[in-house]
N, C-alpha and C positions, 0 to 999 in steps of 0.2 A: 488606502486604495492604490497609491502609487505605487507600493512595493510589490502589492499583489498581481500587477498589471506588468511589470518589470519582470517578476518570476513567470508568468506566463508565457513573455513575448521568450523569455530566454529557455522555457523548454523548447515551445514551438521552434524556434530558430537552429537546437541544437538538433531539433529531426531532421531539419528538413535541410542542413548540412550537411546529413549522414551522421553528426553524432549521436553516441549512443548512451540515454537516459541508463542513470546506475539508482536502482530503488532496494534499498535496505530492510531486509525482510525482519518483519518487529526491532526495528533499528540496530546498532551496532551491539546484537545479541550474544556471540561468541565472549566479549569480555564484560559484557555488563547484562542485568538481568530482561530479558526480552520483557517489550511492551511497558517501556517505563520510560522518563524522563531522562535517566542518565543514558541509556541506549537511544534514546534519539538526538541527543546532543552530539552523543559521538559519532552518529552516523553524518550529523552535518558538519562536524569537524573533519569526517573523511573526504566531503568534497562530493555525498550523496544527492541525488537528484531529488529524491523521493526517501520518504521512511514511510515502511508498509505498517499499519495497524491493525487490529482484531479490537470492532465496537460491538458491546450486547449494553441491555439494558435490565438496570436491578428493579428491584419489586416494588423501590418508590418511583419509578419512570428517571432514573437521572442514565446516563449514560458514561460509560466506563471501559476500560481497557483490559483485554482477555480473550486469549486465542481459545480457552477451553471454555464446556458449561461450567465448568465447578473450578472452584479456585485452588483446589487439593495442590494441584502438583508446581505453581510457582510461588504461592504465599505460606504460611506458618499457621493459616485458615483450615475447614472443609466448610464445605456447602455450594448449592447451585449460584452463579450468580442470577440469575432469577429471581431466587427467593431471599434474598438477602439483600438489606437497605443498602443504600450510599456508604451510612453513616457505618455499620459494622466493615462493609469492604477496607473504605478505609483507615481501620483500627488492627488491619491485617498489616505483617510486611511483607512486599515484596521481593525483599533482597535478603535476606539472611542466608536461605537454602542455596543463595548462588553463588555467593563468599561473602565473609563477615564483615569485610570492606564496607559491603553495603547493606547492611542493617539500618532500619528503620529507612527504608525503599519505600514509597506508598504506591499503591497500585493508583494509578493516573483518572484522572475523568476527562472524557473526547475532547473539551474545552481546554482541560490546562496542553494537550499535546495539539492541539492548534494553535494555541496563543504562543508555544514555543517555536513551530512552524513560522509563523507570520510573518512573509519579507525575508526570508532565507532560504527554504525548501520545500518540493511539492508534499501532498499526501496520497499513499495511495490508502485507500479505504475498505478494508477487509468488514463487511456486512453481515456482520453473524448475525444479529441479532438487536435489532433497531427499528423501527419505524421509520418508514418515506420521511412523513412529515420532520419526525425531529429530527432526523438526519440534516435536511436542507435548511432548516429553522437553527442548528447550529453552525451551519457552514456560513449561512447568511450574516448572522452575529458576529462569526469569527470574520469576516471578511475573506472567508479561504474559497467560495466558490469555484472561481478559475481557478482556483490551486491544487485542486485533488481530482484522480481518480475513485470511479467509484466503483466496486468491485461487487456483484450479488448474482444475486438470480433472475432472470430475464422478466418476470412478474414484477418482482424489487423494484427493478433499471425499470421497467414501463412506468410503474408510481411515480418514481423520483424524477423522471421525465416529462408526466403530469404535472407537477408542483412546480419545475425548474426547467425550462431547454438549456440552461447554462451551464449545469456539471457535466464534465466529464465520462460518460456511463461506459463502463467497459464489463464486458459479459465473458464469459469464458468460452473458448472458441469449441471444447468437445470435437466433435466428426464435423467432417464436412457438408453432409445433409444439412444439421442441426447450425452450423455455423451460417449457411446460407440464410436461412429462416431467419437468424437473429439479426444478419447485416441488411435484411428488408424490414424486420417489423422496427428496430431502434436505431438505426443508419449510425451505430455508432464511429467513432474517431478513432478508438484505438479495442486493441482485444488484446484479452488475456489466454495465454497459450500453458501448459502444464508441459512438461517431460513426455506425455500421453497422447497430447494433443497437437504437438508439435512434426505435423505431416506437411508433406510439401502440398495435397489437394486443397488441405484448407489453408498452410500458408498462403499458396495461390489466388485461395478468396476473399483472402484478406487484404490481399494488395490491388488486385481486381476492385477493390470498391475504398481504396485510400486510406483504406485503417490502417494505422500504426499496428506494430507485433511486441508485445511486451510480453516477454518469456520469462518463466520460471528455468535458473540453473543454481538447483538445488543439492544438498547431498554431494553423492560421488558425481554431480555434474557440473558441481562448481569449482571450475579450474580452468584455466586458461584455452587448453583446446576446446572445450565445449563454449567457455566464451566466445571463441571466434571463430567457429561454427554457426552458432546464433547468428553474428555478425552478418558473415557472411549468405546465410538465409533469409536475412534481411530484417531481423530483429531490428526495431527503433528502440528497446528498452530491454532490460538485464534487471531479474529479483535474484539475490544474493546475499549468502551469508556472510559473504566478506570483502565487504563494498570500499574497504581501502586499497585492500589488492586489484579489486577489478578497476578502481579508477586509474590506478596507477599504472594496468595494467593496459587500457584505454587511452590514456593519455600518451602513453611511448608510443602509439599508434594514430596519437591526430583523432583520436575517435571522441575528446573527452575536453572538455576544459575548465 
């Protein structure tokens, strides 16, 4: 509990210093295979604030890591994760197709990339496909509550808000109409901004009511000018594919510690 409480005081503190949260989008995925174990180790070796995940749940209810429905394109599997137990996922690898380095990679469950989490670094929480309930009933277990964001759909975030006032619920900011709406019905703390979404009306209203801006700079947008651009818009937080350069990048600027 101490540690947990330690990594909270210390993102809160690096907001509201101006510095700027670096969240690792399916962890350090460029060299190692996204949404795995060894990509989140090295995003916290990079000095990440956050490593972003993708949870869905397989067809025995257990909970697992995976940006897509079907396991096709990063394991040595097919099928939906849906329909497929725990116990087949993980007799899948997840690392062969992404160099041989890492063969026999196992695709992760929400649990073991918590307990790697715990006392080191936040989570942000990519909610594909989970359930309220067990969402929070794992977070609670893991001790990670204050340590994640929690990323879905505004229905999602009301549930998860029902069972828990304590996570983090960040909804994605869309138009500004639609952002307004979200920052009355769930008074969230921080919002998630896309490349799309990223306008000055709803940055506006997003600071207009205290919420943090956690922006996506993704693709051709992650690189230094667009980082401090963010910055300077008033981003409290940066998802990124190359969360060593951006701290690094951050740090030569006092933005990072």
């Amino acid at each position: 509990m101490q540690y947990t409480a330690m990594l909270l005081v210390l993102c809160t503190t690096l907001s509201a210093a101006g510095r700027i949260a670096v969240i690792a989008h399916r962890g350090e995925h460029r060299a190692h295979p996204e949404n795995t174990l060894p990509a989140f180790q090295a995003a916290i070796d990079a000095g990440a604030d956050y490593f972003e995940l993708d949870v869905r749940t397989t067809s025995d209810a257990r909970l697992v890591l995976m940006h897509d429905a079907k396991v096709d394109r990063t394991t040595n599997g097919a099928g939906a994760v849906r329909e497929m137990t725990f116990d087949q996922i993980r007799a899948l690898d997840a690392g062969t197709k992404f160099g041989a380095q890492f063969a026999g990679t196992k695709v992760p469950s929400f649990e073991e990339a918590l307990a790697l989490a715990h006392g080191k670094i936040g989570v942000y929480v990519d909610s594909k496909d989970i359930a309220p309930a067990d969402l929070v009933a794992a977070l609670t277990k893991a001790d990670m509550v204050a340590s994640v964001v929690i990323y879905g759909g505004a229905g999602f975030l009301k549930n998860v808000q029902a069972l828990s006032p304590s996570p983090q619920v960040m909804p994605e900011a869309y138009r500004a109409p639609t952002l307004e709406k979200l920052l009355a019905e769930l008074k969230p703390r921080v919002v998630a901004f896309d490349a799309g979404d990223f306008k000055d009306d709803a940055i506006d209203l997003a600071k207009r009511a205290g919420a943090q801006i956690y922006v996506d700079r993704l693709g051709a947008a992650d690189n230094p000018r667009d980082w401090q651009d963010a910055v300077d818009r008033g981003a409290a937080g940066i998802q990124t594919d190359r969360p060593a350069e951006l701290v690094e990048y951050l740090r030569s600027r006092k933005l990072h510690q």
